[in-house]
C-alpha positions in Angstrom: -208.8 -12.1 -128.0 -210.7 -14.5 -125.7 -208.3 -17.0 -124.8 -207.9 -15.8 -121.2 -211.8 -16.1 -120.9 -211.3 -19.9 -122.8 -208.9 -20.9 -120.0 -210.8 -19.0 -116.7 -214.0 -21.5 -118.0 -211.4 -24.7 -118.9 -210.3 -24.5 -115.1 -213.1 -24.0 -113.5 -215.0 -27.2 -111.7 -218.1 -25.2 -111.8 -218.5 -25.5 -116.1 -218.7 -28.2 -118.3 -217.1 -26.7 -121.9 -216.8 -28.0 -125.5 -215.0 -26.8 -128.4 -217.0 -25.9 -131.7 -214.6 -24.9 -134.6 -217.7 -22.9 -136.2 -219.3 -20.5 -134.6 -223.0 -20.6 -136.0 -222.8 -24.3 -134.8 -221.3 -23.5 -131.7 -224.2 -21.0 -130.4 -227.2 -23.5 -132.3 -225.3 -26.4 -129.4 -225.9 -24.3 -127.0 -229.1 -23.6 -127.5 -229.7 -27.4 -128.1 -228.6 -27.5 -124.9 -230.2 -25.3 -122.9 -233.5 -26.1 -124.3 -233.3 -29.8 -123.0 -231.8 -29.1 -119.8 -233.4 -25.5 -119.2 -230.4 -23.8 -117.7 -228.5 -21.0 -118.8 -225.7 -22.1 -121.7 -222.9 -19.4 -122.5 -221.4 -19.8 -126.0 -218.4 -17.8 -126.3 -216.1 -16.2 -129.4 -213.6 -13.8 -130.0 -214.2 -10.6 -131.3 -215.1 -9.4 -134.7 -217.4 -11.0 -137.6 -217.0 -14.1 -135.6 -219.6 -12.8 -133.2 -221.8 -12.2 -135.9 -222.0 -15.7 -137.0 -223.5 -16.6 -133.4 -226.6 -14.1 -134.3 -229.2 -16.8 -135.8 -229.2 -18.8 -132.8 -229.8 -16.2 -130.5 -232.6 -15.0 -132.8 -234.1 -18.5 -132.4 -233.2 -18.3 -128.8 -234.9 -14.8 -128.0 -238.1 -15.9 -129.8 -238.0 -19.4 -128.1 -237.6 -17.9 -124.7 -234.2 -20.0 -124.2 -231.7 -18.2 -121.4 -228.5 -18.1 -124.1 -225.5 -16.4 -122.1 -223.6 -14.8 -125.3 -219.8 -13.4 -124.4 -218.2 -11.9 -127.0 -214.8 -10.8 -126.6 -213.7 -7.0 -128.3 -211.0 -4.6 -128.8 -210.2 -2.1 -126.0 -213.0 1.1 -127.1 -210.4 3.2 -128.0 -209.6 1.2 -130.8 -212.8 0.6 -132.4 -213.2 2.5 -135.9 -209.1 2.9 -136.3 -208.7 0.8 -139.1 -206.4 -2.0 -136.7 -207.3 -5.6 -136.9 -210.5 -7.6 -135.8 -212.9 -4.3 -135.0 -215.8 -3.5 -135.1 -219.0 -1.9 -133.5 -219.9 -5.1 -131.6 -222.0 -3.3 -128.4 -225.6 -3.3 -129.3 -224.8 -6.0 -132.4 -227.7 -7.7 -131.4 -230.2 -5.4 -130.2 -233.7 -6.2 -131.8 -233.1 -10.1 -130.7 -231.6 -9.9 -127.3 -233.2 -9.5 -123.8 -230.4 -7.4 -122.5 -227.3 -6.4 -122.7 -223.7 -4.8 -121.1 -220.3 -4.2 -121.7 -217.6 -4.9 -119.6 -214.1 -3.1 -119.6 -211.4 -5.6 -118.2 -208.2 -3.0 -118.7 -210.0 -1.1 -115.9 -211.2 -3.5 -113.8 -209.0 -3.6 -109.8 -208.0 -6.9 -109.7 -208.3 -6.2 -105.6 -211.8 -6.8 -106.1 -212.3 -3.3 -103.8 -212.8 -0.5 -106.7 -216.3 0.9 -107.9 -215.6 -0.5 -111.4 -214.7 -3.8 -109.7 -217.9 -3.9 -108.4 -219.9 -2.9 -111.5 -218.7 -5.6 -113.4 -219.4 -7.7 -110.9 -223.5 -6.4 -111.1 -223.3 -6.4 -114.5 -222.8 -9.9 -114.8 -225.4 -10.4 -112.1 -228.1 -8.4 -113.9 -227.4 -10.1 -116.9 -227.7 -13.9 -115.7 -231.2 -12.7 -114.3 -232.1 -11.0 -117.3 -231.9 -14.3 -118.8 -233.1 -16.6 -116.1 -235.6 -14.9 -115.0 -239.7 -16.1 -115.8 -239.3 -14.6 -119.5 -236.2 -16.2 -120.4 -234.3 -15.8 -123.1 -230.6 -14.5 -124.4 -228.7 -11.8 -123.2 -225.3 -10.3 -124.1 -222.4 -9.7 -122.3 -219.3 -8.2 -124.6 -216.1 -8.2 -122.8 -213.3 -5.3 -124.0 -209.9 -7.4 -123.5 -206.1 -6.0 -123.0 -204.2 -8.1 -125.5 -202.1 -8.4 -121.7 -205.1 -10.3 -120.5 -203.7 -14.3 -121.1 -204.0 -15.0 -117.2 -206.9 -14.8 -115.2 -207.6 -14.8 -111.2 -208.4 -17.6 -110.3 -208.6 -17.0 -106.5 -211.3 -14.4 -106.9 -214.8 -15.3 -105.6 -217.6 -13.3 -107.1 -221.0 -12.4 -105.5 -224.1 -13.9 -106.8 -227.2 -12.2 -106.7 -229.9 -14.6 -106.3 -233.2 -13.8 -107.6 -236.6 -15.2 -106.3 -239.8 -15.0 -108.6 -242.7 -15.9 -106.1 -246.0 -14.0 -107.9 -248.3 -13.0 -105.2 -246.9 -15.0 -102.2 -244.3 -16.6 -100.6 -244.6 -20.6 -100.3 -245.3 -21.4 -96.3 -241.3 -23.2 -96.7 -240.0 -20.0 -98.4 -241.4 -17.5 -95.5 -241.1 -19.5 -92.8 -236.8 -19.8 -93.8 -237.2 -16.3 -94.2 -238.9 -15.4 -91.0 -236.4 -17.6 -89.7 -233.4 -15.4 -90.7 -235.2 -12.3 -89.7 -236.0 -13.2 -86.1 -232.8 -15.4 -85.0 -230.6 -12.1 -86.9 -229.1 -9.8 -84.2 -229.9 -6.8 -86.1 -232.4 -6.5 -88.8 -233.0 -3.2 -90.3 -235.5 -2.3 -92.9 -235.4 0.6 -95.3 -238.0 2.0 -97.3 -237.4 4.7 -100.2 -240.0 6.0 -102.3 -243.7 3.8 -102.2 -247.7 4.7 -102.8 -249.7 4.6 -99.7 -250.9 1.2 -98.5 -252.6 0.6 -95.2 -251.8 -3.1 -95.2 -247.9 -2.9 -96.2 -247.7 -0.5 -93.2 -250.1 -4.0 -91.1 -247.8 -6.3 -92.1 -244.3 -3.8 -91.2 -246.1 -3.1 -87.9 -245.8 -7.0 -86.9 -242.4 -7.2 -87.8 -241.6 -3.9 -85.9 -242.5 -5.5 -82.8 -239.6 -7.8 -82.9 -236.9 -6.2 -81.1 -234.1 -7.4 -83.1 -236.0 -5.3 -86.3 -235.2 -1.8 -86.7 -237.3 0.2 -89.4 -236.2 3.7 -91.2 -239.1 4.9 -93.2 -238.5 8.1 -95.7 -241.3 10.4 -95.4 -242.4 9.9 -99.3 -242.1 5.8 -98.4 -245.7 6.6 -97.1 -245.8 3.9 -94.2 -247.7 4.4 -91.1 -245.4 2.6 -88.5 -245.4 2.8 -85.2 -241.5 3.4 -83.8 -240.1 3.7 -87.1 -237.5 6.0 -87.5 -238.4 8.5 -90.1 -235.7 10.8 -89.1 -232.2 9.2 -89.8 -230.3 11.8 -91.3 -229.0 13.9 -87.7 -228.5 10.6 -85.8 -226.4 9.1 -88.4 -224.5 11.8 -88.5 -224.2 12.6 -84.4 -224.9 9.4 -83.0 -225.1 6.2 -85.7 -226.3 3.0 -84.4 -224.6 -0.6 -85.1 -225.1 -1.6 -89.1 -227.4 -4.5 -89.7 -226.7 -7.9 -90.1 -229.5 -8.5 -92.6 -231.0 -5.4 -94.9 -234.2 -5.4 -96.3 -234.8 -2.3 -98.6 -238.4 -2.0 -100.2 -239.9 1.0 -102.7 -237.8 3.9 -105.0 -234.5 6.0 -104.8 -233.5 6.7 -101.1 -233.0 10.3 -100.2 -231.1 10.2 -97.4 -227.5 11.0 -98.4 -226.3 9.7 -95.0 -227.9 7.0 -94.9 -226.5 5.5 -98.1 -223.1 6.1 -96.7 -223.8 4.0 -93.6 -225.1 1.0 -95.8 -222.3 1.5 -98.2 -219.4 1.6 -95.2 -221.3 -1.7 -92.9 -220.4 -4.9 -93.4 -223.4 -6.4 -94.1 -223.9 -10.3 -94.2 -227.2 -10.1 -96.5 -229.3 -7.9 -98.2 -232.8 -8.5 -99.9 -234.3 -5.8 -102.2 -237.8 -6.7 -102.6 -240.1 -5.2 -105.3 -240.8 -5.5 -109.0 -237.4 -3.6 -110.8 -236.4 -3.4 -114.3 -232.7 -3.4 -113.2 -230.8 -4.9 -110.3 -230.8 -2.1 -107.8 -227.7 -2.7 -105.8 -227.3 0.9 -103.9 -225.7 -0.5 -100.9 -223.3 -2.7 -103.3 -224.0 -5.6 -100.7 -227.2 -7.3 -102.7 -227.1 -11.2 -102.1 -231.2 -11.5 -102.9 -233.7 -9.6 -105.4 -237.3 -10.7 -104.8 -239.3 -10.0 -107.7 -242.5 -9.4 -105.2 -245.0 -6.8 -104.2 -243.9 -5.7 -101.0 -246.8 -5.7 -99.2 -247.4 -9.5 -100.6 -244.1 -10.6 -99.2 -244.6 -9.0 -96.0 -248.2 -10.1 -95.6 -246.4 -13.9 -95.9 -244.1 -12.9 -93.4 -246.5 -11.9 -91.3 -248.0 -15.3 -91.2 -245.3 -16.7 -91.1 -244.6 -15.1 -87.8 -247.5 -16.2 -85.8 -246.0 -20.1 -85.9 -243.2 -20.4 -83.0 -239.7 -19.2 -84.0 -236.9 -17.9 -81.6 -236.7 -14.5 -81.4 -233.3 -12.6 -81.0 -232.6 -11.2 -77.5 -230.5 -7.8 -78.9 -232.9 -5.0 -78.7 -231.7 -3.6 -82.1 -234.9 -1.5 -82.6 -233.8 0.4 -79.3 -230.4 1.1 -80.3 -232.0 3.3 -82.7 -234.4 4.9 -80.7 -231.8 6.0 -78.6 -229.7 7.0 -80.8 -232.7 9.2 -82.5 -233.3 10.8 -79.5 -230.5 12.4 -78.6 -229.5 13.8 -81.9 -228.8 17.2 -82.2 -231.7 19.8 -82.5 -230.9 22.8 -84.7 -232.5 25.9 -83.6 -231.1 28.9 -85.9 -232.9 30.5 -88.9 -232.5 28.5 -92.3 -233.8 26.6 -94.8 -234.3 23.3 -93.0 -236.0 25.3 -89.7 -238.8 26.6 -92.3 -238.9 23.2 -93.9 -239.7 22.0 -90.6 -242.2 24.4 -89.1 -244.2 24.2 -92.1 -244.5 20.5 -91.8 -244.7 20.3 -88.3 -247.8 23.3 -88.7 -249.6 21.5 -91.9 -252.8 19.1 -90.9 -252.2 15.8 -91.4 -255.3 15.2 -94.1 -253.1 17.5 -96.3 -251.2 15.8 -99.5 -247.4 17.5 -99.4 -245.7 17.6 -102.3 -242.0 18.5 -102.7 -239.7 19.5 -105.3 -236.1 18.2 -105.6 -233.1 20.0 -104.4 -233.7 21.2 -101.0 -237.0 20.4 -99.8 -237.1 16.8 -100.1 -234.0 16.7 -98.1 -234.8 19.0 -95.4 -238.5 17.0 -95.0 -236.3 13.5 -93.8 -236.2 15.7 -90.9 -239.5 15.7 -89.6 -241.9 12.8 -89.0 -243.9 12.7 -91.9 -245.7 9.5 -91.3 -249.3 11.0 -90.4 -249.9 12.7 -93.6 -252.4 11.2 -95.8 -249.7 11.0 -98.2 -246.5 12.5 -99.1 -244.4 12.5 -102.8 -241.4 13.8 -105.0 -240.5 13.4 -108.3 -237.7 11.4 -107.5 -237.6 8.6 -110.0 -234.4 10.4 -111.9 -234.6 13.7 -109.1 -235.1 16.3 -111.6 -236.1 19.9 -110.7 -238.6 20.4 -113.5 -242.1 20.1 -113.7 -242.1 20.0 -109.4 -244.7 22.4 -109.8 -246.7 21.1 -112.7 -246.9 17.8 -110.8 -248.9 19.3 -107.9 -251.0 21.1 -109.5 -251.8 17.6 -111.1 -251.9 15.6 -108.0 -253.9 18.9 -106.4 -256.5 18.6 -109.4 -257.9 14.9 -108.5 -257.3 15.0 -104.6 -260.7 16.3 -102.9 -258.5 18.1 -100.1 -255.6 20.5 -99.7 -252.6 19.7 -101.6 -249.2 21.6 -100.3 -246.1 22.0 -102.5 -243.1 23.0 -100.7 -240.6 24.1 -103.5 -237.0 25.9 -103.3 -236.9 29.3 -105.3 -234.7 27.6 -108.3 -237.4 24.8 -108.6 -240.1 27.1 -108.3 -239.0 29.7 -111.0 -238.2 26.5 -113.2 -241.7 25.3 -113.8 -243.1 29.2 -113.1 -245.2 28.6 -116.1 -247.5 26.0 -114.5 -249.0 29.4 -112.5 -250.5 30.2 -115.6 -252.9 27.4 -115.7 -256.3 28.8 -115.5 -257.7 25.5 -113.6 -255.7 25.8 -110.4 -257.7 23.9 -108.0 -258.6 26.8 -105.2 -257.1 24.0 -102.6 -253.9 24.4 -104.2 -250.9 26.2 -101.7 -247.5 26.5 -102.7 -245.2 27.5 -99.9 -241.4 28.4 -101.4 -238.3 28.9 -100.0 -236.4 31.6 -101.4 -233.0 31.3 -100.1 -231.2 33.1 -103.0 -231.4 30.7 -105.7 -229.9 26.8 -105.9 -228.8 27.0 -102.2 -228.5 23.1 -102.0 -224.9 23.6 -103.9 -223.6 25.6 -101.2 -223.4 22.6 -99.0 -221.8 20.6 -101.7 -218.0 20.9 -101.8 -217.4 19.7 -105.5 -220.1 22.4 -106.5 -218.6 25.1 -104.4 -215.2 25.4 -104.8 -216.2 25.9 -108.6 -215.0 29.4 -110.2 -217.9 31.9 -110.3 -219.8 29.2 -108.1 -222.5 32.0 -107.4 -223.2 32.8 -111.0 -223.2 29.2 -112.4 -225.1 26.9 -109.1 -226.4 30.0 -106.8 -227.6 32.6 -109.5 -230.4 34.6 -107.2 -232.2 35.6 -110.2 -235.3 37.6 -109.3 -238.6 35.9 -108.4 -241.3 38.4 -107.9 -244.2 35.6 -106.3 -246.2 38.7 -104.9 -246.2 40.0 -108.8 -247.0 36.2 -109.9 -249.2 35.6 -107.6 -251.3 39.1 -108.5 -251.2 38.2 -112.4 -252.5 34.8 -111.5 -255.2 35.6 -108.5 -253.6 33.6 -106.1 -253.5 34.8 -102.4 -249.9 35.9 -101.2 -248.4 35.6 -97.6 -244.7 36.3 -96.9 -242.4 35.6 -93.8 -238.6 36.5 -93.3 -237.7 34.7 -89.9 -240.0 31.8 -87.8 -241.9 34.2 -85.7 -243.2 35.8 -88.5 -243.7 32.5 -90.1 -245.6 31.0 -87.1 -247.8 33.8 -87.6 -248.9 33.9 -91.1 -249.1 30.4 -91.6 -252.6 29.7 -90.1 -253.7 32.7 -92.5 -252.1 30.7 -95.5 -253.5 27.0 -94.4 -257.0 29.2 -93.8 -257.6 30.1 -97.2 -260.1 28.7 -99.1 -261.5 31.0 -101.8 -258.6 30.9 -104.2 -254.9 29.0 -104.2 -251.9 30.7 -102.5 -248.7 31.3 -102.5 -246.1 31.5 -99.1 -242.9 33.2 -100.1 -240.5 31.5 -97.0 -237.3 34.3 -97.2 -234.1 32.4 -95.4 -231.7 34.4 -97.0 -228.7 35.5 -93.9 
């Protein structure tokens, strides 16, 4: 089962192998091995009980903090439990004693090195050889599902490596000054920041680097940085008028929103990428990660920024520019809908405010308008689900000493309904909701839409009676059907004080 794997590491210049007949020996060598040297040793079987006969070792090896690679070759899935030969249940065999694990499916894998599956094995591995090189070290486990077609193996492939960097709270001055290095003798630089908790001194240190004009910066509006020339608008120029792609990516905080903008990074050929930030996994959205610095952000950038003031060349390509431009002329949408209310209510909403949004819509339509002057902005979008969007500001509203703003679609809204109920709404609480006939995000999405019944299963308009809700609950009520009439009750919304309130937004053509 593993002999293509045996002769892929006997040809390669790269490993030094042995051969141990037994297989309890074999992984307690290795682990001889890389406890002397301290540098990641794979011991490799075939499938079946043989893999359980490595398991003491790696036992001794998880306790010991010893970076075991285990490989373990295995039946194609679809013949586990069906009584054929050599089978068994060998992903998670070792799960109480291992520091992580993965399986890999080579039947499926695009030997053009170009497919999605291509390119999660790929990451797999790479997450895996941190996992066990990383400051905790210790054993992980990578079991390999084999064709028995698979007796030749590609040797002129040449597989990315993800380095990963482990500097605690700062950069050495060698480390950040190479780095700086890169960043200002790059052409185009670009800097991406997803979801990340307010910090005045992460948006200091990004403010240096945004001075140099080969570094562009695109900041989401629930990345919270205050930055001046960032773009925090990228969806409508990306789509009307996208600038070159970088040469060198930085990404920094959570999930990115932008759908558009994760297409661009996907489609640019990208030299390098750095993803800096403390992350269970190996986050490899773009699918172009070279680097993962395990590193505060604002640590790393703080070196940077040091680094800086000694005298490096600068690039002479005005990168940040190309982006200004190409900001400025994007299109500007002027017709009723949901993203024109999205907008007027954030464009209307003082800037000492908290805004929080709810999944689907909202959070979209908001990368359209400059949120970077609120005191702070946030979403639930760790996994992006629509519940509890509600119940989350209410919590966020009950220990901020100011006015926290929910803008929620009607689906999100009538999800979590039950959070109204709470007898301790904070009376700085508003909730403004756009009611566009239920789950109106799917009507964009052409998978979703060309569904059967698409109304009744993604776009059900079920009825949402907020003035009723809002009665039952004594919370103040405000309505609008079209921007005039929202421009008009708005200031009577923000300008309650003696009780929460609810803003019923109706966009519905």
């Amino acid at each position: 089962r593993n002999a293509a794997l045996m002769e892929l590491f006997e040809n390669s210049p790269l490993i030094e192998t042995r051969v141990v007949v037994d297989e309890r020996s074999a992984a307690f060598q290795a682990l001889g091995i890389a406890m002397i040297t301290d540098r990641p040793v794979g011991v490799l079987c075939t499938s079946g009980t043989a893999l359980l006969n490595l398991a003491p070792a790696i036992c001794e090896a998880y306790y010991r903090q010893i970076p075991l690679i285990v490989l373990t070759a295995d039946r194609q899935p679809q013949w586990i439990d069906q009584q054929d030969s050599q089978t068994m249940r060998q992903p998670g065999v070792y799960s109480n004693f291992i520091k992580a694990s993965t399986s890999i499916d080579t039947t499926v894998i695009d030997k053009s090195g170009s497919s999605d599956r291509d390119w999660w094995a790929n990451r797999q591995v790479n997450e895996m050889m941190i996992a066990a090189t990383s400051p905790a070290k210790g054993p992980v486990h990578i079991n390999i599902h084999c064709d028995t077609t698979l007796t030749k193996v590609d040797e002129g492939c040449s597989p990315r490596i993800i380095n990963a960097i482990y500097p605690s709270q700062k950069l050495s001055s060698a480390r950040a000054r190479e780095m700086v290095s890169k960043i200002t003798t790059a052409k185009r630089v670009l800097i991406v920041a997803g979801q990340l908790q307010p910090s005045e001194k992460l948006s200091h240190s990004l403010t240096a680097l945004s001075k140099l004009p080969g570094v562009a910066i695109v900041a989401e509006p629930i990345s919270n940085l205050h930055v001046a020339g960032c773009i925090a608008t990228p969806n409508k120029l990306l789509i009307t008028a996208p600038p070159s792609p970088p040469d060198l990516l930085i990404t920094i905080g959570g999930s990115i929103v932008s759908k558009p903008i994760k297409q661009f990074l996907r489609d640019a050929d990208i030299t390098e990428h750095w993803q800096v930030g403390h992350h269970p996994a190996v986050p490899d959205t773009f699918r172009v990660l070279t680097t993962k610095i395990e590193m505060d952000p604002e640590g790393f950038f703080r070196s940077l920024r040091a680094a800086l003031k000694k005298s490096m060349p600068v690039s002479s390509y005005n990168y940040k520019t190309e982006w200004a431009d190409a900001n400025s002329i994007a299109a500007k949408e002027t017709e009723w809908n949901d993203g024109k209310a999205v907008r007027t209510i954030l464009n209307k909403a003082p800037r000492k405010w908290n805004i929080q949004l709810s999944n689907g819509t909202t959070v979209r339509y908001a990368q359209q308008v400059d949120c970077s002057e609120f005191h702070r902005v946030d979403c639930n979008r760790g996994v992006s689900g629509i519940d509890g969007s509600t119940s989350t500001a209410l919590g966020a509203a009950s220990v901020y000493n100011g006015v926290t703003l929910l803008i929620s679609g009607d689906m999100s809204a009538q999800y979590d309904v039950g959070a109204l109920l709470d007898p301790n709404i904070d009376s700085q609480f508003k909730m403004a909701v756009i009611n566009n006939g239920g789950g109106g995000i799917f009507r964009a999405a052409a998978p979703a839409s060309q569904v059967k019944n698409f109304d009744r299963f993604f776009c059900d308009p079920s009825h949402l009676p907020l003035a009723d809700i809002a009665r039952g609950v004594n919370m103040a009520y405000f309505e609008a059907s079209n921007l005039e009439e929202l421009k008009t009750v708005f200031p009577l919304f923000a300008a309650e004080t003696g009780r929460a309130a609810i803003l019923q937004i109706n966009t519905i053509n």
